[in-house]
N, C-alpha and C positions, 0 to 999 in steps of 0.2 A: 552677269548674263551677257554674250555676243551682243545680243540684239543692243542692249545699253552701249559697249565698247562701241558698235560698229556707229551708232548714231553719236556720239560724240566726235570722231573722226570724220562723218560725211558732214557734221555742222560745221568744221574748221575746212575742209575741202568746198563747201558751198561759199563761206565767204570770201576764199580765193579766187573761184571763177567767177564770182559777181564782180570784184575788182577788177576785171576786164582781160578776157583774155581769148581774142577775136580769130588766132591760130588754132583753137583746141583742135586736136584729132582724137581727144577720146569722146565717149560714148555720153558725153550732157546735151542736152537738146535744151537750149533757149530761147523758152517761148513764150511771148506777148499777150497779158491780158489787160484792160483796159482800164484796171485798179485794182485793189484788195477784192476778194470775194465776201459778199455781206456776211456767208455763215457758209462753214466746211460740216454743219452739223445736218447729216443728212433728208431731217426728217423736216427742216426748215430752208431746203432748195425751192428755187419756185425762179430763177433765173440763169442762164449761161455762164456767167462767170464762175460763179460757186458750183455749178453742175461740173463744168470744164475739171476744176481740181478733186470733187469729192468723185469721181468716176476715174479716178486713179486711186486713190486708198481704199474703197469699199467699192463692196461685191454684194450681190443679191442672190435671190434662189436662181433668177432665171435672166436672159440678158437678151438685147436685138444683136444678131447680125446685120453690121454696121452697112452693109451694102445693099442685102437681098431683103433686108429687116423682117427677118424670120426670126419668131422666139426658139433660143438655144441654151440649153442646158448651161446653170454656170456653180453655185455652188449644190443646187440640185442635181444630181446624176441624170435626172428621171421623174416622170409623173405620170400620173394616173389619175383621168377625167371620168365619174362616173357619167353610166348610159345617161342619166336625167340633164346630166352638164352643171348640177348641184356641188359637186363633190369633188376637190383636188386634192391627191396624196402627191405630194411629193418623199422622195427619196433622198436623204441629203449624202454628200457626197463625204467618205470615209478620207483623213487626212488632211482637210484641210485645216489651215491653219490660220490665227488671229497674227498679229504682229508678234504680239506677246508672248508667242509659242503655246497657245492652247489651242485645241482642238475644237473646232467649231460642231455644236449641234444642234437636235430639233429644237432644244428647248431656248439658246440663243434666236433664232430665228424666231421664232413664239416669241417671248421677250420683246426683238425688236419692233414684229407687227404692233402688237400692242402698245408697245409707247407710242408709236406713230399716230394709233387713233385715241389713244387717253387724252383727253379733255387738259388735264394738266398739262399737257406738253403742248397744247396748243400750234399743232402743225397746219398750217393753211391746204398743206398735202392728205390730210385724215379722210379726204374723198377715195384715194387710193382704195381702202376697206372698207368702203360704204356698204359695197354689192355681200359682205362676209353678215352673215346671220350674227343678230347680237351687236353689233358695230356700232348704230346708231343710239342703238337703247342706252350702253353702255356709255357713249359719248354726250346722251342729254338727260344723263343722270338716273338713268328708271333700270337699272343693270349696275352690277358689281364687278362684272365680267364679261369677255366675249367669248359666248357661246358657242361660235365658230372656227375660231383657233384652238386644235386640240393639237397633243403632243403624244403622239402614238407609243416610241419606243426613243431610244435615244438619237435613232439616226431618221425617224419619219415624222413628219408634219402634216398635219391633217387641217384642208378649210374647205368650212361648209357654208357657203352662199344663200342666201334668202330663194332667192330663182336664179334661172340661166343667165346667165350676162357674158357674149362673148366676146369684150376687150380685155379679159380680169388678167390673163397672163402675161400682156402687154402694159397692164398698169402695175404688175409687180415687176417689171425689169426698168421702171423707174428708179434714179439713183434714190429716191423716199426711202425704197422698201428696203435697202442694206443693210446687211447684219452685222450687230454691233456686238460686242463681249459686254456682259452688265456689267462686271466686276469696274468696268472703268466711266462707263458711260450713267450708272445708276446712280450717281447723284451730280450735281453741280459743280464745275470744279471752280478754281480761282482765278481761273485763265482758261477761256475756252479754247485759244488757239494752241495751247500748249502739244507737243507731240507726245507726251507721257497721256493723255486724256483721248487724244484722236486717232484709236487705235481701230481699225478694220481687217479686213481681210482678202483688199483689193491688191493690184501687182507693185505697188508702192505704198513706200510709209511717209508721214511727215518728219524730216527733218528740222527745218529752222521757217521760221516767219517773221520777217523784219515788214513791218505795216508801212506801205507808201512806200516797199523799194523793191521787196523781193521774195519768193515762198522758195523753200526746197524740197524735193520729195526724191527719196531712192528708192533703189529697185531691192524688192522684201526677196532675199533670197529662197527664200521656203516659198513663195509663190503657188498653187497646189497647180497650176497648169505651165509652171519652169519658170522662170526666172528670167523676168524682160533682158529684150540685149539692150537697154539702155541702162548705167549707171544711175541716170539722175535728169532730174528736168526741173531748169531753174525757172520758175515761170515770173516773169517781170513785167512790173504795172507801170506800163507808162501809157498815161490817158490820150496824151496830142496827139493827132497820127500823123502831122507831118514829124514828128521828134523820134515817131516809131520808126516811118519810114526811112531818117536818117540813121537810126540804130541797124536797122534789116541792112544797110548798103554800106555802112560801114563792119556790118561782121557782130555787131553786138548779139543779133537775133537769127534763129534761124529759121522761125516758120512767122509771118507776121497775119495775121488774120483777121484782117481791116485793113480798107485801103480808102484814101481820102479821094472822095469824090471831084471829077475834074482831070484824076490825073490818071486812068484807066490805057484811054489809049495810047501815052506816051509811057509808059510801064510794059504794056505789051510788045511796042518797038525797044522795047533799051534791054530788057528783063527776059523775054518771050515766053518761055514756058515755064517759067519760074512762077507767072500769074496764072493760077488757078481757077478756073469757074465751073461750078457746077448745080444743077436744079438742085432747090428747096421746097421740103412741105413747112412752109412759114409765108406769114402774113405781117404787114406793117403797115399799119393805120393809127388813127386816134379817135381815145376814144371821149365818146357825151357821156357826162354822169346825166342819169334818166333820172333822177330823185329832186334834182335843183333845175333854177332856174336859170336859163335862161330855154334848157333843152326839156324839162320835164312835160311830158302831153305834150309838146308841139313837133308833131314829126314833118311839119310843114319846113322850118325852122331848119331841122337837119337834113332836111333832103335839099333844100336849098344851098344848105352851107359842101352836101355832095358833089352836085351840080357845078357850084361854081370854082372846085379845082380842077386844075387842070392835069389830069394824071398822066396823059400819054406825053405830054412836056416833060413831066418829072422823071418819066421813066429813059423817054428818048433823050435830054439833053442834061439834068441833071446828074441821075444813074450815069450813064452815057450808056443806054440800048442795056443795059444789064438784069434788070426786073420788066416784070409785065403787069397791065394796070391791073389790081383788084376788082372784080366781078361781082364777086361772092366773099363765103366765109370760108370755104375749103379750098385749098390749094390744089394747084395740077398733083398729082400724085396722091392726092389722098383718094379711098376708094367713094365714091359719090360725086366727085367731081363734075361740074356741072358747066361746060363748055357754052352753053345756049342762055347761061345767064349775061343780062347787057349793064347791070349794075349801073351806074351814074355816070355816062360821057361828057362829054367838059359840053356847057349849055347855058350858056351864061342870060341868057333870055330867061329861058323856063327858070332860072335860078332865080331873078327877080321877079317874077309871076309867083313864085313861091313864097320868097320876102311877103310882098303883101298878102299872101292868104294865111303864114307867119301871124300876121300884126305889127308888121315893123318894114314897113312900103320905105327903099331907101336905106333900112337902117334906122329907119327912126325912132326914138323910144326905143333901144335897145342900148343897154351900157357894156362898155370894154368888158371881155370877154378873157380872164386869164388863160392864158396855153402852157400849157408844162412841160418839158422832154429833159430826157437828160445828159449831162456833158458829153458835146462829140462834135468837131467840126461838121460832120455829115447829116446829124441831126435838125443840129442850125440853120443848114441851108434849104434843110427842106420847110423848119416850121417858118424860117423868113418867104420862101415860096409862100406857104401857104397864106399867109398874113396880107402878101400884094393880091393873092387872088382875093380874097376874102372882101377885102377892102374894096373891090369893084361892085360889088351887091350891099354896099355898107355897114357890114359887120365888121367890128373893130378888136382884134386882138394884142394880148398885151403878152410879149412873152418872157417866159421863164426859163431858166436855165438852174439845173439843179445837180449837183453831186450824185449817183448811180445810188448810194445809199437812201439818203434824204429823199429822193425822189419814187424808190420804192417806200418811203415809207407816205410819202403824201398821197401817192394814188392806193395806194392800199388804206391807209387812213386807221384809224381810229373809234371809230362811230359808222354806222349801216349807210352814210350818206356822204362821208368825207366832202362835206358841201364847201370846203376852202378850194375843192380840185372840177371845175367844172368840166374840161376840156383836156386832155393830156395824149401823151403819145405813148402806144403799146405795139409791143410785136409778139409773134406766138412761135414759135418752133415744134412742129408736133413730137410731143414727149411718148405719144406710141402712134405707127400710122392704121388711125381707126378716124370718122367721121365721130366718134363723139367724141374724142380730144378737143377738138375748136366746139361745136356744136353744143354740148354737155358743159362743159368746162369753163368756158368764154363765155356762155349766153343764157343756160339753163339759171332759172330763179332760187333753184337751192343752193346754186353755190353764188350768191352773192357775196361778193367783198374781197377781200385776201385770195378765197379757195381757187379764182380763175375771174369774175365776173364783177371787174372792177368799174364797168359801167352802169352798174345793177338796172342792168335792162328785163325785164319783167314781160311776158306776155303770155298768156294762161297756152293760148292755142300752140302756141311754140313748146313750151314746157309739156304738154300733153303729147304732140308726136316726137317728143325724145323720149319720152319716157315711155312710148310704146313699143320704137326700133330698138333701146334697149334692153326691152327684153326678150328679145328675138334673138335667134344662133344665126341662123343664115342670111350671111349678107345681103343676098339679093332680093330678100324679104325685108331688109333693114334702110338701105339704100333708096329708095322712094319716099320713106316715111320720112329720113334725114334732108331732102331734098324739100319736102313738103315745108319743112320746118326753115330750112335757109331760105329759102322763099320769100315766108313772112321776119324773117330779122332782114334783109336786103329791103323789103319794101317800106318795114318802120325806118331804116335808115339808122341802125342799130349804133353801126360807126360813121366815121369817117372815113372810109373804103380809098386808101391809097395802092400799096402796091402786092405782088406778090415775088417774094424774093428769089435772086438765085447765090447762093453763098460763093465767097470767090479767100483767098488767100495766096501770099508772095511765100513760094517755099523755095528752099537755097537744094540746087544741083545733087548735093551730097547727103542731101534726106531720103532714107528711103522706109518702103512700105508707108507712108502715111495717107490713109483712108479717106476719101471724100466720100463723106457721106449724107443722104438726101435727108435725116433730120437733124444734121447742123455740127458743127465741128468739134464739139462740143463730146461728140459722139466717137470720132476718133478712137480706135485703141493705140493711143500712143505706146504701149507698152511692145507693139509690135514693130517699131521704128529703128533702124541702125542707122549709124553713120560713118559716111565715107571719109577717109583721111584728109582733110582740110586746112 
């Protein structure tokens, strides 16, 4: 088969241009990720890096415009929302195509909803198809099936929703919901990363994955919406970012997307428009597991430990001016955004007035405190920030530093209270821009653990008006109620409420079309990117 020919050739062409070759003028885009990605398997995304690559080989029904983030037709031509807001037919689109050269249809897409929410496959993303009739019964065993995913004809898809919920089309253009071919994906293989296994229908295939150096992906010439002008996009993990930043200036890299804190404004004078910055709907805090001690029931304790950092420091001289302090739970740009919230100003008074109504005047009686974040010069400096503030109210942190793997596996855990992970650092990127993204997802009590709500913060009155906005179509009926609810998680002191970001990236002169876009880079249609002779 071509397809076979052609990937044995771009595996020998991928390990030439890794071997360095900083003049290329053809069409490889070399681009910086911060390691291996934990899992290229769609349905167990739930971070950046892995989103970054599996949003180049799969494709879903429906997708955001990276800019206006308006849901737009992707392997669906078309859909139809009944009057009630129950009922979405989609229309799948004639010719498209798997890597494999089969033709993708409804009952693919059928197929791949349901493994997403089968219990067996244990997706942390099965929230996706909670709102799908059938969903849940089927996921806690009381169902054989979901009742909601029907398959009309061979090119129609039929889902039927318990009630209204209007985030549902923005949670299916999550890379979760892409459609996979079963033939390859329906049972286990022997190597998950192998590219004979991780077959999609996005504008790239997997070529070669050498772990700890380098991934390659070419451009799927049958593509059903044409055929990227890029070749090929070697994406390379290299964790240090001063080692990145020497790779980006010597030519090794051409779009770098991390930049080490400190050295902002002297990049802007050397580089100038090379450095990128632009608004995010994401948040970067840490978070309290509410289940253990030292934070469980004491919201004294963490409003105290709010208080006593100093955020508009962190933003103004650490960042250097590039974030703004955390408020709230929702970010500028998400719709309920809530400008009149004052969230925790640095207060280092009321921080120890709180200590002792705590139980712990001083610091005292309270034992070291593990911190968790994971490998990144820029991490580090913020959780050693946080550690000197801390230490002024007598709370003593001990900190951690972990592997981007090991470290999703700690905060995620094991067990309903991963009680080894007190304290740790998380950031959100809104994966569709709706208020119950953060809200639902981060805070709500049904998704405790893995699903989003790794602080398993708990609070009935919270959990009752999300689940009331949720069921509402019109925003501006929905938006007060999700306000109600951020309200009371800012006043329990849910997180550690640090910043809200603005995403930024070093891209080289001869890049073109590459997307900034406000839910994270991540988001990019690389596929839409040339490059100029260099």
């Amino acid at each position: 088969m071509m397809w076979r020919r052609t990937l044995a050739l771009l595996i020998l062409a991928s390990a030439t241009a890794c071997a360095g070759n900083a003049g290329q003028s053809d069409q490889t885009l070399r681009y910086r990720l911060r390691e291996d990605p934990p899992t290229i398997d769609p349905a167990f995304v739930t971070d950046q890096v892995s989103a970054t690559v599996v949003r180049r080989l799969h494709a879903g029904l429906v997708d955001f415009n990276p800019e206006t983030l308006e849901i737009i037709p992707r392997v669906a031509e078309s859909w139809d929302i009944s009057a009630d807001g129950t009922v979405y037919t989609f229309h799948i689109r004639r010719g498209v195509l798997f890597h494999n050269g089969r033709e993708v249809t409804a009952e693919d897409a059928a197929w791949s909803l349901h493994r997403l929410v089968d219990p067996e496959t244990r997706s942390q993303r099965a929230w996706i198809l909670s709102p799908v009739r059938g969903a849940k019964a089927f996921q806690e065993g009381r169902a054989q099936d979901v009742e909601g995913i029907v398959v009309e004809d061979r090119f129609t898809l039929r889902l039927e929703l318990e009630q209204p919920y209007a985030p549902f089309l923005g949670q299916l253009a999550m890379e979760n919901a892409s459609i996979l071919p079963r033939e390859t994906w329906g049972s286990p293989p022997e190597d998950p990363g192998s590219p004979a296994y991780n077959i999609g229908c996005g504008p790239f295939y997997l070529v070669e994955w050498v772990h700890s150096n380098y991934m390659t992906v070419a451009a799927f010439d049958d593509y059903y919406a044409g055929r990227p002008a890029l070749d090929r996009i070697i994406f390379r993990f290299i964790g240090n970012l001063s080692t990145s930043l020497e790779e980006y200036r010597a030519g090794g890299l051409d779009i770098l997307d991390e930049i080490v804190s400190g050295q902002r404004h002297a990049l802007r004078k050397q580089l100038g428009d090379e450095l990128r910055q632009w608004p995010q709907m994401a948040a970067y805090f840490f978070g309290f597991n509410h289940q253990v001690a030292p934070f469980k029931g004491n919201r004294a304790l963490r409003q105290a430990i709010n208080y006593a950092v100093d955020k508009e420091y962190i933003c103004r001289v650490l960042q250097e001016g590039k974030d703004i302090p955390q408020t709230g739970i929702l970010p500028p740009g998400i719709p309920g955004y809530n400008p009149d919230l004052e969230g925790y100003p640095y207060n280092l008074e009321k921080a120890k007035e709180l200590m002792i109504e705590a139980g712990y005047p001083g610091g005292e009686g309270l034992a070291e405190i593990p911190m968790l974040y994971n490998t990144s010069e820029n991490h580090q400096r913020l959780a050693t920030q946080i550690q000197s503030d801390l230490a002024k109210i007598g709370v003593r942190v001990s900190l951690r530093n972990l592997d981007w793997a090991s470290f999703l596996h700690a905060v995620e855990g094991n067990t309903r209270d991963h009680s080894e992970t007190p304290f740790f650092r998380l950031g959100w990127f809104a994966d569709y821009p709706d208020p119950d993204n953060f809200l639902y997802v981060l805070l709500h009590s049904d998704n405790w653990g893995p699903a989003g709500n790794n602080s398993l913060y708990s609070n009935p009155e919270f959990d009752r008006l999300v689940d009331e906005a949720r069921s509402l179509t019109d925003m501006k009926d929905r938006i007060p109620l999700y306000r109600q609810a951020e309200k009371l998680a800012v006043e329990d002191a849910a997180w550690l409420f640090l910043y809200f970001y603005e995403d930024e990236a070093l891209v080289k002169p001869y890049v073109r079309n590459f997307v900034l876009s406000p839910m994270g880079d991540q988001m990019a249609p690389l596929e839409h990117i040339t490059l100029d002779p260099h």
